[in-house]
C-alpha positions as CSV (number, residue, x, y, z in Angstrom):
1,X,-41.4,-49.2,-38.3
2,X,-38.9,-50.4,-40.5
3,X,-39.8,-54.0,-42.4
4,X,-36.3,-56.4,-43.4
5,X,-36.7,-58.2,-46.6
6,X,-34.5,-61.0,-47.5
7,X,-34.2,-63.8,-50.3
8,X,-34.3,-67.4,-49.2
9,X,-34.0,-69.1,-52.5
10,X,-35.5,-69.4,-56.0
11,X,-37.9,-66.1,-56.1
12,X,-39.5,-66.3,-52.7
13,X,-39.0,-63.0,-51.1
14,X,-39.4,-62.7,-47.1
15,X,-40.7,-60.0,-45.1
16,X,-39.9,-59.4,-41.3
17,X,-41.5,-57.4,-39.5
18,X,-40.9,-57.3,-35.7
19,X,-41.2,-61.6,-35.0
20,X,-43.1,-62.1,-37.5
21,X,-42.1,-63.4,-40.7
22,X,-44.3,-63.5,-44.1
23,X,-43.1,-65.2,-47.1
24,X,-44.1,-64.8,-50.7
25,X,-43.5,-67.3,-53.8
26,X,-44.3,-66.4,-57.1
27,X,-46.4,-69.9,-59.2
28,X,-44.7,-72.3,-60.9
29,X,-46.0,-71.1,-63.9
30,X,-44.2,-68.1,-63.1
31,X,-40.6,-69.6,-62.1
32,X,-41.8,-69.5,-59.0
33,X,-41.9,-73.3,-56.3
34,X,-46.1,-72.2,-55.4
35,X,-44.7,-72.6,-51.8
36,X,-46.3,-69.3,-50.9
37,X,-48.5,-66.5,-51.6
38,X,-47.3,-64.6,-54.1
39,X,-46.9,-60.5,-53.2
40,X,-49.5,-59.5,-55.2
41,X,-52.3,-62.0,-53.7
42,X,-50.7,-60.9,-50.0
43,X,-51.9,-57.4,-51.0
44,X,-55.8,-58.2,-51.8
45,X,-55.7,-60.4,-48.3
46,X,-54.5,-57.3,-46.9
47,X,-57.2,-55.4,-48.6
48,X,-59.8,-58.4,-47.3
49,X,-58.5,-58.9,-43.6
50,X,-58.8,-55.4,-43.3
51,X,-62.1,-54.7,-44.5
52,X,-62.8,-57.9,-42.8
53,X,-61.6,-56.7,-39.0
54,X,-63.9,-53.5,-39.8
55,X,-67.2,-55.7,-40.5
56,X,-66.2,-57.7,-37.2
57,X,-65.5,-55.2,-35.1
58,X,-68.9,-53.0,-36.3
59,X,-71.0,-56.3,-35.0
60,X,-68.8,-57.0,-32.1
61,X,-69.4,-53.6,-30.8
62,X,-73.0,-54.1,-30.8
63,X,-72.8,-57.5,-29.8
64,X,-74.5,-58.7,-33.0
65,X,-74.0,-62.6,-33.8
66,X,-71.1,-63.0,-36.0
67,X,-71.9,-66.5,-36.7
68,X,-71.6,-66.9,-40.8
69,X,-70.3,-63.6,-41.2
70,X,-68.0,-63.4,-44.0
71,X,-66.2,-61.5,-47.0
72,X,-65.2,-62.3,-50.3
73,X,-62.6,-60.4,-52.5
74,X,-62.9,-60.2,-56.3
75,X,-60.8,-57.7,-58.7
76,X,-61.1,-57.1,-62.6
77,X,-57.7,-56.4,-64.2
78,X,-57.2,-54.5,-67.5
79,X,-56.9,-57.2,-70.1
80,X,-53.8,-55.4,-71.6
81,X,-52.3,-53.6,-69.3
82,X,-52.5,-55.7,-66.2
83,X,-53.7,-52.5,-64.0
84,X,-56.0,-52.8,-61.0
85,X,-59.5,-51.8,-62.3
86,X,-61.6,-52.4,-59.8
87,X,-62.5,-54.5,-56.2
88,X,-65.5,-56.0,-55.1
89,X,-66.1,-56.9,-51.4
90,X,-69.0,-58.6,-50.9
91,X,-70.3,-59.2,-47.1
92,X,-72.1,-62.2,-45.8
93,X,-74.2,-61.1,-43.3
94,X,-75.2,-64.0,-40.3
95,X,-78.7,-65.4,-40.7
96,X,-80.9,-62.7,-38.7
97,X,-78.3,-59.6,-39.1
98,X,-80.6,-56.6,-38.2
99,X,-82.1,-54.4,-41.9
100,X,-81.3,-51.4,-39.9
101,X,-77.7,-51.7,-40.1
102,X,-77.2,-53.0,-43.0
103,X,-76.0,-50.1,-44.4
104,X,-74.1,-48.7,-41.2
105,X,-71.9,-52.5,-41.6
106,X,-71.3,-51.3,-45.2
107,X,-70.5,-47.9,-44.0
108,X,-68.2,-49.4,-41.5
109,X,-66.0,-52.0,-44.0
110,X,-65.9,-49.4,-46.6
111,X,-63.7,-47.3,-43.8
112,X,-60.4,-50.0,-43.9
113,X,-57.3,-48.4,-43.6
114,X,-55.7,-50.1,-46.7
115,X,-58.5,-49.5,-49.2
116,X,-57.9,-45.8,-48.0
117,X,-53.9,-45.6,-48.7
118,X,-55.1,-46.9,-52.1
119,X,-57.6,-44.4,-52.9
120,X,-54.7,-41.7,-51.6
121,X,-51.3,-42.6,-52.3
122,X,-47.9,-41.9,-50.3
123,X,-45.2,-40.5,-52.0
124,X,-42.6,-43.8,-52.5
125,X,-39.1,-43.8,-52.8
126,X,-36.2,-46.1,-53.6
127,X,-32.8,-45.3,-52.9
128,X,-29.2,-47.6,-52.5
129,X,-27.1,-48.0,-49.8
């Protein structure tokens, strides 16, 4: 499924994909307006949002409450470098979530499709036209 991206102005970059449109921004402190995400905070909410439908969907399945379920998303960076070290997903479990599963709703985050096309890359290449 092919993806279009264009340049609107400044160094926001836009995606399409099908009717939907996503547009990234770099910060001001990075000559950027801070009108949108930039793309590298676009790929940890993908990395969340996935995790996230995963946890969802494990408690919707067995109709557990998902009232105060939640996620958050933290990465260390190398200091130098600027490479990806590591990711922490934390879950929120709702007030009363079960101990037995517990580990099954970790079980079941830990299986998101983007965290696993990290953990084994494609091949990528970039050619002209």
């Amino acid at each position: 499924m092919p993806m279009q991206i264009s340049f609107p102005g400044g160094v926001a970059v836009a995606a399409q994909l099908d009717s939907f449109q996503v547009l990234t921004d770099q910060p001001v402190a990075a000559g950027g307006a801070g009108s949108a995400p930039s793309p590298y905070d676009l790929f940890f909410a993908s990395i969340g949002t996935c995790a996230g439908f995963f946890a969802l969907r494990f408690c919707q399945q067995r109709q557990l409450s998902t009232d105060g379920l939640s996620l958050s998303l933290d990465y260390r960076r190398d200091a130098e470098t600027k490479a990806l070290q590591q990711v922490d997903i934390k879950i929120k479990l709702p007030v009363g979530f079960p101990e037995k599963y517990r580990g099954a709703i970790i079980k079941a985050t830990d299986q998101c499709a983007v965290k696993k096309a990290i953990l084994d890359p494609p091949e990528f290449s970039v050619t002209t036209e």
